[in-house]
N, C-alpha and C positions, 0 to 999 in steps of 0.2 A: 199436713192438714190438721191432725191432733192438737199441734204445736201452736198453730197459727189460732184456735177457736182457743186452747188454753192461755193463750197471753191475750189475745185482745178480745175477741168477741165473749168469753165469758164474765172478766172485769166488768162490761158496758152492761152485760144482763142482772148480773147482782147486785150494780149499782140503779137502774131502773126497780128491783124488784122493792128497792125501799123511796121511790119518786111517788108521791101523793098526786101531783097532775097528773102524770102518767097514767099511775093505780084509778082514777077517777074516768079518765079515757078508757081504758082498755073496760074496767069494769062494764060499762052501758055500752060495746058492743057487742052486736048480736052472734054476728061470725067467731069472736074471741070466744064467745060464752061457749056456742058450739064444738069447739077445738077444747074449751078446758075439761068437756067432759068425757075425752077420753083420758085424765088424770085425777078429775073429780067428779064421783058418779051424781052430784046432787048436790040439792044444798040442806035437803031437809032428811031426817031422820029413816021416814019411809024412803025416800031414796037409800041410802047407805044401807037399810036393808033389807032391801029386794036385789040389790047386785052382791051382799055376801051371800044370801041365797044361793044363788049361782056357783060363785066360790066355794062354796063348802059343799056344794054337790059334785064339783070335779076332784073333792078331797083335801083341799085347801085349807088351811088355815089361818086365821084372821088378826089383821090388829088396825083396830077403828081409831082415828085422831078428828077430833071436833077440832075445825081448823080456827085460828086466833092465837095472839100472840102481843106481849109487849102489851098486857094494859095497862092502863093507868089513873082507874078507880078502883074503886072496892068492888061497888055495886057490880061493875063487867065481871071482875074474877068470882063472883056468887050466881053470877049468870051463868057460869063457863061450870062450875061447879053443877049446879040443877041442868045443864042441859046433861054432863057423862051421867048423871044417875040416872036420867029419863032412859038415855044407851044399856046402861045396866041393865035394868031394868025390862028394857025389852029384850035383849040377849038371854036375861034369869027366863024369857017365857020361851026359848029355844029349847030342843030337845039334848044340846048337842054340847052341854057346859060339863066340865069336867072338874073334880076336886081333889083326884090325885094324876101323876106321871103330868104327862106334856097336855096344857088346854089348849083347847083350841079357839078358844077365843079371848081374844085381848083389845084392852083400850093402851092408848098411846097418850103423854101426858106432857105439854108443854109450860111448866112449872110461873114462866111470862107471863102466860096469859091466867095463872092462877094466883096473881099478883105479887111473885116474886120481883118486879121492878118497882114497887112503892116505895117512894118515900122511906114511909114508916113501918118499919116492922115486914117488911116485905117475906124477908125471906119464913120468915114467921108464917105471914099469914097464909106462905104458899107451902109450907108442910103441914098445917091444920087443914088446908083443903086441898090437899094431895090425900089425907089420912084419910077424909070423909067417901073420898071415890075408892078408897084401896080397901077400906071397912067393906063396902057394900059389892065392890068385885069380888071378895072373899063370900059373902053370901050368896052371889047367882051363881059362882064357881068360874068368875071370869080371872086373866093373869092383867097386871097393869105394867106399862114399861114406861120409865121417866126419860124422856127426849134431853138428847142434846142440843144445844144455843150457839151462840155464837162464842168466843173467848173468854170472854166478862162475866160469865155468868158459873164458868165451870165448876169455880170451886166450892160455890154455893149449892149448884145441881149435885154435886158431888155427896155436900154435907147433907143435903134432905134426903137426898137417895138412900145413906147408910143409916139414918135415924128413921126412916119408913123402916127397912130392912131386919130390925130386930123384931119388929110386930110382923113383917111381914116377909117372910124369909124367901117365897116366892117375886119376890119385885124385879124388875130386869129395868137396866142401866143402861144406854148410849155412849160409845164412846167416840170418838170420830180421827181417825187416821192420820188424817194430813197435821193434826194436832202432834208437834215435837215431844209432848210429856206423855201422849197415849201409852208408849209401850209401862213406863210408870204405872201410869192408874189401872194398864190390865192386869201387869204385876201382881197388883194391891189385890182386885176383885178378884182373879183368876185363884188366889190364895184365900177366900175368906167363901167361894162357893156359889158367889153372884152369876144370876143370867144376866150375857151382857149381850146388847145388837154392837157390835162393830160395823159402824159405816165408813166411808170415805170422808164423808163433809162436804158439807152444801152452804156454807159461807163464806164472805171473801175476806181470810183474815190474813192478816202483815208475817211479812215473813220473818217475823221475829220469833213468831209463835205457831207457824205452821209450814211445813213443807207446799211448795209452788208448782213443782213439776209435777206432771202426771208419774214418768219413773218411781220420781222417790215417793209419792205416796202411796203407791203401788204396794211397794218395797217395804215400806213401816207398815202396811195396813197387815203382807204376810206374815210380818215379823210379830206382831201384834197375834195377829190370827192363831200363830204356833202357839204362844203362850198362854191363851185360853183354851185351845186343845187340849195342852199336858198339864191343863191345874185341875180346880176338883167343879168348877161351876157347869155352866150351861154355854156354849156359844152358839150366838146367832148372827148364821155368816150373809150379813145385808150387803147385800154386792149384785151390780149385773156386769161385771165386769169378769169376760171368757177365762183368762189367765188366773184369777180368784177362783173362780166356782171350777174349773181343771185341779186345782191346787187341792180342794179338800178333802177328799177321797184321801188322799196319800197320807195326809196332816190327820184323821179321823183313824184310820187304819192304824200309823204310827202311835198311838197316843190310845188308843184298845178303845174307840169308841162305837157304839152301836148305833143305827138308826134314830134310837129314840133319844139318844145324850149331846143333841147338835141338832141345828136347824139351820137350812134355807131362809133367806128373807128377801122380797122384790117387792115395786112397787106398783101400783094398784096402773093396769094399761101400758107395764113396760114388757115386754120378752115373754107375751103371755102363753107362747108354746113352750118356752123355757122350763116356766114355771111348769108347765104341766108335763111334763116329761121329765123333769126334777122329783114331782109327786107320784107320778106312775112310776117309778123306778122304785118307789119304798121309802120316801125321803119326808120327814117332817120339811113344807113349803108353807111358809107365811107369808101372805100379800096383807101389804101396809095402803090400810084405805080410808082417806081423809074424807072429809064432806065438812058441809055448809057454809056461810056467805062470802067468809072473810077467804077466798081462795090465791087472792092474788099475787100473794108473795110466795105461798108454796109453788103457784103457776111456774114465776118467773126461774124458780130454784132449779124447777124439775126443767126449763127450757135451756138454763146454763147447765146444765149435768152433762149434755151428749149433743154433738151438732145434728144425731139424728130427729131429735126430738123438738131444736130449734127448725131442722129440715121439714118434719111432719106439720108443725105451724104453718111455715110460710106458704107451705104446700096449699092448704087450705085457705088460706086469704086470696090466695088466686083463684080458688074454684069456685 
């Protein structure tokens, strides 16, 4: 069944999560809107935080992504800018920001939608305002993590990541598994002291450039995982997958790490008893909590990840 949703039914949802008809349908229904919000708690600000409220009373820990992506003007990426500082902003009037050991609260940073796709000067203009959100996370005592893209983008994400990283030596980086060169780039971070989210990957890229099967990405995500255990950074083990989160305990223990030198990462409405018996056990647990308009591609992302989740969907348009 694994087999059958990973060869066919997830290709057709990836390829939907970038359909403009589609995205323009599914947006102006009412039933979809209600099903997306148990992935995305809102669209506005005060939504996003009245449910880490919640969160961070069950001990949780946070990383907020203002959803958008792939712009392509200026003026969106200054928008996308002034909306994380507004986030900051109200996070700095939290009780609960911290400026040394592990914060508990984080923005998430999708470098596209900060006009790394321009034209001109892109990559430019998207570490001048990556710099502007990472200055002012450092003043409310918030941590900033720069998202992974799809293939095309890496090695730029890469290069703005380690030129934020000298001004900002708290930054954490994405890496994504099914990616062939991952074990590489943790290599590199794992040696230089980077917090890094190790995900799986949520794109549908060729298999020139990414592992296909579920097995082998299983399999590099572990191999991956081990070698940010035994270097000197931070990992953050972003996984809801049982066989992963079994595995770390052993990989942590091996590698003399404590509670505080490694984190949990799940996302925001998946395995929410997980997560909290993750947390009540002792464990740094960060829930990854997107909000506002643009939700529909992360929608479709989070519906090809797990036939449970496309299950929970269809479930709901029946009811």
């Amino acid at each position: 069944m694994a087999g059958l949703f990973a060869h066919t039914v997830r290709p057709v949802m990836l390829a939907a999560s970038r359909a403009d008809r589609l995205r323009r349908t599914v947006e102006h229904s009412p039933v979809t809107r209600r099903v997306v919000r148990r992935f995305v708690p809102g669209d506005s600000l005060d939504d996003v935080l009245e449910s880490i409220a919640g969160l961070r009373d069950s001990g949780r820990c946070i990383s907020i992504d203002y959803l958008g992506e792939n712009v392509t003007h200026a003026d969106d990426a200054d928008a996308t800018v002034r909306a994380y500082l507004h986030l900051l902003d109200a996070l700095g009037r939290r009780c609960d920001t911290a400026r040394d050991g592990v914060r508990p609260l984080e923005v998430s940073l999708k470098l596209s939608a900060l006009g790394q796709a321009l034209d001109r000067d892109g990559q430019k203009i998207a570490l001048d305002n990556a710099r502007i959100i990472c200055e002012r996370a450092e003043q409310v005592g918030a941590w900033v993590t720069v998202d992974a893209e799809d293939h095309t983008t890496t090695d730029s994400t890469l290069s703005v990541s380690g030129d934020l990283r000298v001004d900002f030596p708290w930054l954490g980086t994405v890496l994504q598994a099914y990616m062939r060169r991952t074990l590489g780039d943790c290599e590199e971070l794992a040696t230089v002291g980077a917090r890094v989210r190790l995900c799986k990957g949520a794109y549908d890229e060729p298999v020139s450039v990414a592992y296909r099967a579920d097995a082998e990405v299983t399999d590099s995500y572990l191999r991956c995982l081990a070698v940010l255990m035994a270097g000197s950074g931070y990992p953050m083990v972003a996984s809801h997958d049982p066989e992963i989160i079994d595995a770390v305990p052993g990989m942590a223990h091996e590698s003399g790490r404590g509670a505080d030198d490694f984190e949990y990462q799940m996302l925001y409405g998946i395995r929410d008893d997980e997560q909290r018996q993750l947390a009540d056990a002792g464990n740094h647990v960060r829930v990854y909590v997107p909000f506002g308009t643009q939700w529909y591609g992360y929608f479709m992302r989070r519906l090809a990840e797990r036939p449970a989740n496309l299950g929970f969907f269809l479930r709901a348009l029946m009811n």
